[in-house]
C-alpha positions as CSV (number, residue, x, y, z in Angstrom):
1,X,36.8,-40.2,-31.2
2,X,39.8,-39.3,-29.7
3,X,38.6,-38.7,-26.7
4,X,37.0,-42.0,-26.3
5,X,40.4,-43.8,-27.5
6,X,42.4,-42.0,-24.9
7,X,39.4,-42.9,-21.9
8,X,39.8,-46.3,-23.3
9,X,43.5,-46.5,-22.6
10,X,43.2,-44.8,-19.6
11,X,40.6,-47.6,-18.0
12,X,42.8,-50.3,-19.8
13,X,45.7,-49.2,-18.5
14,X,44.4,-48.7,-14.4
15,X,43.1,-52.3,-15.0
16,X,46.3,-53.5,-15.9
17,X,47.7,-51.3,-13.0
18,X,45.3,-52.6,-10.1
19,X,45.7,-56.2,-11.2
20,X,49.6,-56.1,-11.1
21,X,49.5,-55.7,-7.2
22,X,46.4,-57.7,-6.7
23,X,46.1,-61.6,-6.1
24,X,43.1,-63.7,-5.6
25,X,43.4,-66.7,-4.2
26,X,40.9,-69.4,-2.9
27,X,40.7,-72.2,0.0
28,X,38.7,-75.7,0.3
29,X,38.5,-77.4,3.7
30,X,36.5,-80.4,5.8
31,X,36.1,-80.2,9.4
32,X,34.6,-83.4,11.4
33,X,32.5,-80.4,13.8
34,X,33.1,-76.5,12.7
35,X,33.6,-74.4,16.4
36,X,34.0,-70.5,15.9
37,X,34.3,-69.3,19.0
38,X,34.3,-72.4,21.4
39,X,30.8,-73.4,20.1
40,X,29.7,-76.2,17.8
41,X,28.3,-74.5,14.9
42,X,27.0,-77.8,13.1
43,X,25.9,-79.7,15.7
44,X,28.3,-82.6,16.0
45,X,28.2,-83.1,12.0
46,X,31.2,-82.8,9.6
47,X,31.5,-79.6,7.2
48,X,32.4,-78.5,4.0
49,X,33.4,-75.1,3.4
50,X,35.4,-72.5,1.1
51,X,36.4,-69.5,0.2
52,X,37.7,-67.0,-2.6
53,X,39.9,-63.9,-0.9
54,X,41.0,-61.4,-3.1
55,X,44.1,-58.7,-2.0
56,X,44.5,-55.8,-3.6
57,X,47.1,-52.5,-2.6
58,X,46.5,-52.2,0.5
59,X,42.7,-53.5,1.4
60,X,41.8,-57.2,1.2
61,X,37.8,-58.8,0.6
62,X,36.2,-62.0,0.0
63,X,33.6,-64.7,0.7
64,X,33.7,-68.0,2.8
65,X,31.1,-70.0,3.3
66,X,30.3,-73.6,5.2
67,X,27.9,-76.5,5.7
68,X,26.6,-76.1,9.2
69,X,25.0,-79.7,9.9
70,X,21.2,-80.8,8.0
71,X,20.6,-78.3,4.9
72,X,22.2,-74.7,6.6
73,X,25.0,-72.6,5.4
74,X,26.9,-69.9,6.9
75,X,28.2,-67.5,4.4
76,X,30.2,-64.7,5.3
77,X,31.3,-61.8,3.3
78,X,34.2,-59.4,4.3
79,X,36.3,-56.3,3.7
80,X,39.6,-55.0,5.7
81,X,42.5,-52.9,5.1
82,X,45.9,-52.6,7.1
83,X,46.4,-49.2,9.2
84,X,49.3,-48.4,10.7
85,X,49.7,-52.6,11.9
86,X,46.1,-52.7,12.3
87,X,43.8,-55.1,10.7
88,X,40.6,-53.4,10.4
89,X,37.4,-54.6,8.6
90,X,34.0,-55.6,8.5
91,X,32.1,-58.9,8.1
92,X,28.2,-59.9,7.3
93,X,27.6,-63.3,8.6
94,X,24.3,-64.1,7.2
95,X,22.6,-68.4,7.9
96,X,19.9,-69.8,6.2
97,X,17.5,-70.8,8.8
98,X,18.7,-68.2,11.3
99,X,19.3,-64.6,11.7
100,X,22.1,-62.5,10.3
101,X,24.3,-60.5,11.7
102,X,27.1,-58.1,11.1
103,X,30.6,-57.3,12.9
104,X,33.5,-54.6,12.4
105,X,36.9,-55.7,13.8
106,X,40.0,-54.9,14.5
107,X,43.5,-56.9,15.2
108,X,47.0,-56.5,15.8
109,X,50.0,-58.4,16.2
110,X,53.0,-57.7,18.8
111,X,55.6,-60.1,20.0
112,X,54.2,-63.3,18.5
113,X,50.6,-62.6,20.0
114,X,47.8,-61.9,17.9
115,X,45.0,-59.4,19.7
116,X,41.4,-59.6,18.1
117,X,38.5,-57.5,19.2
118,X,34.7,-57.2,16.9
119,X,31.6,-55.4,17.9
120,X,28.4,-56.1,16.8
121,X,27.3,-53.3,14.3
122,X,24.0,-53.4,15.0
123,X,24.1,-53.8,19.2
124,X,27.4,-52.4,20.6
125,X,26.4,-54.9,23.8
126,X,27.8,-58.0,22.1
127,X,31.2,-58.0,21.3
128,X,34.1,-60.3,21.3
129,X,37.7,-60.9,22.5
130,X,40.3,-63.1,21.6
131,X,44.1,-63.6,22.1
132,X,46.3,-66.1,20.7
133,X,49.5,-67.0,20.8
134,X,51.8,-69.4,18.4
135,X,53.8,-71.6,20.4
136,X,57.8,-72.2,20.2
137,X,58.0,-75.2,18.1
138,X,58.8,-78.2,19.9
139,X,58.6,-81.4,17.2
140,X,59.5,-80.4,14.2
141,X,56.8,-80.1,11.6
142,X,53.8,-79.7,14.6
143,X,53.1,-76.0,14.7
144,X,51.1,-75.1,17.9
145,X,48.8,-72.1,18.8
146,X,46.7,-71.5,22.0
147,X,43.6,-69.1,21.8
148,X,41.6,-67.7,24.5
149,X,38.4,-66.1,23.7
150,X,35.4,-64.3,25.1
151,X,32.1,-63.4,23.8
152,X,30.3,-62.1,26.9
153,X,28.5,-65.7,27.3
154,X,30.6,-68.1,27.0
155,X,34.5,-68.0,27.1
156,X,36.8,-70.8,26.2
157,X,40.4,-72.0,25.8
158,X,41.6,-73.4,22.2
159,X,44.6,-75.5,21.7
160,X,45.4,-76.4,17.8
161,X,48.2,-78.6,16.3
162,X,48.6,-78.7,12.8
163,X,50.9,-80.4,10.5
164,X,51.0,-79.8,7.0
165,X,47.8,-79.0,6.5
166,X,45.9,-81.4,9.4
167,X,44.6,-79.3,12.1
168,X,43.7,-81.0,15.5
169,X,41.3,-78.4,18.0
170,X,41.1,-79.4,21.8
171,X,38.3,-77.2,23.0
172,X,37.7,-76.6,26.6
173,X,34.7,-74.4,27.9
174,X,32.6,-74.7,30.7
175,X,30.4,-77.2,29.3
176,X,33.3,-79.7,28.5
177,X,36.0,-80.2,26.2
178,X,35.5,-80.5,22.6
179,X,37.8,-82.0,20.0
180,X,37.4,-81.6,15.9
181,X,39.9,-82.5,13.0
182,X,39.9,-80.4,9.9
183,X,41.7,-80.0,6.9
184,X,42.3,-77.4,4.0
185,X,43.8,-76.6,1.3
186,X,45.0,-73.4,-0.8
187,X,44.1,-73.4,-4.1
């Protein structure tokens, strides 16, 4: 009996431990097209989507998902840590109506430039590149950000503008320039 009492304690007390450095928080946003990677993903319709992320010591994890235009979904589910200033992870993007797929990743961030690079997991072939950049501020309360990304097929230049929590995209890729409105909040 004591043994059970002090296993007891012991669990209780590495629950209390783990939840005192961990935070969950969640996120709720509406898009009037969703783009990942300079493509429409919905088909010119508005979205829904959200998310729960949960940080503990020293690793990170959640879900997001997202209305994709008629009945699909996107849902993604994902796992990364921190490593010397490294972001590194791993995502499962999985669509009803389509196939799924799955990523690892890894980012870093030197002198106001973020650096993003994910591989495939399943075909080494298809990766993706991206570099952004957050701009100097130039009107208070506008913050700006320009992206450039590359998946092998199709490469494209992102410009956002966001105040408060209003995001403006301007698109550009070789097949035209795009422009969506989105915005989210923290819950």
């Amino acid at each position: 009996m004591k043994t059970i009492t002090l296993i007891t304690l012991f669990v209780g007390a590495l629950a209390f431990i783990t939840n005192a450095y961990a935070s969950i928080s969640a996120n709720l946003g509406v898009n009037t097209e969703y783009y990942w990677r300079g493509q429409s993903q919905s088909a010119g319709e508005a979205t829904v989507n959200g998310g729960f992320d949960y940080a503990g010591e020293g690793y990170y994890a959640g879900v997001w998902t997202s209305s994709m235009g008629g009945s699909n979904t996107e849902t993604d589910f994902y796992i990364g840590t921190e490593i010397n200033g490294f972001d590194v992870g791993y995502i499962k993007y999985e669509y009803t109506g389509a196939g799924d797929f799955d990523e690892w990743y890894v980012g870093y961030s030197l002198q106001g430039f973020d650096l993003f690079y994910a591989v495939n997991a399943d075909d080494s072939d298809l990766d993706y590149v991206q570099v952004s950049y957050g701009l100097p501020t130039i009107v208070e309360g506008v913050d700006a950000s320009l992206t450039y990304g590359d998946d092998g097929s199709v490469d494209f230049i992102q410009l956002d503008l966001t105040v408060s929590d209003v995001t403006l995209s301007v698109i550009d890729t070789d097949a035209g320039t795009q422009t969506a409105l989105s915005y989210g909040w923290s819950l």
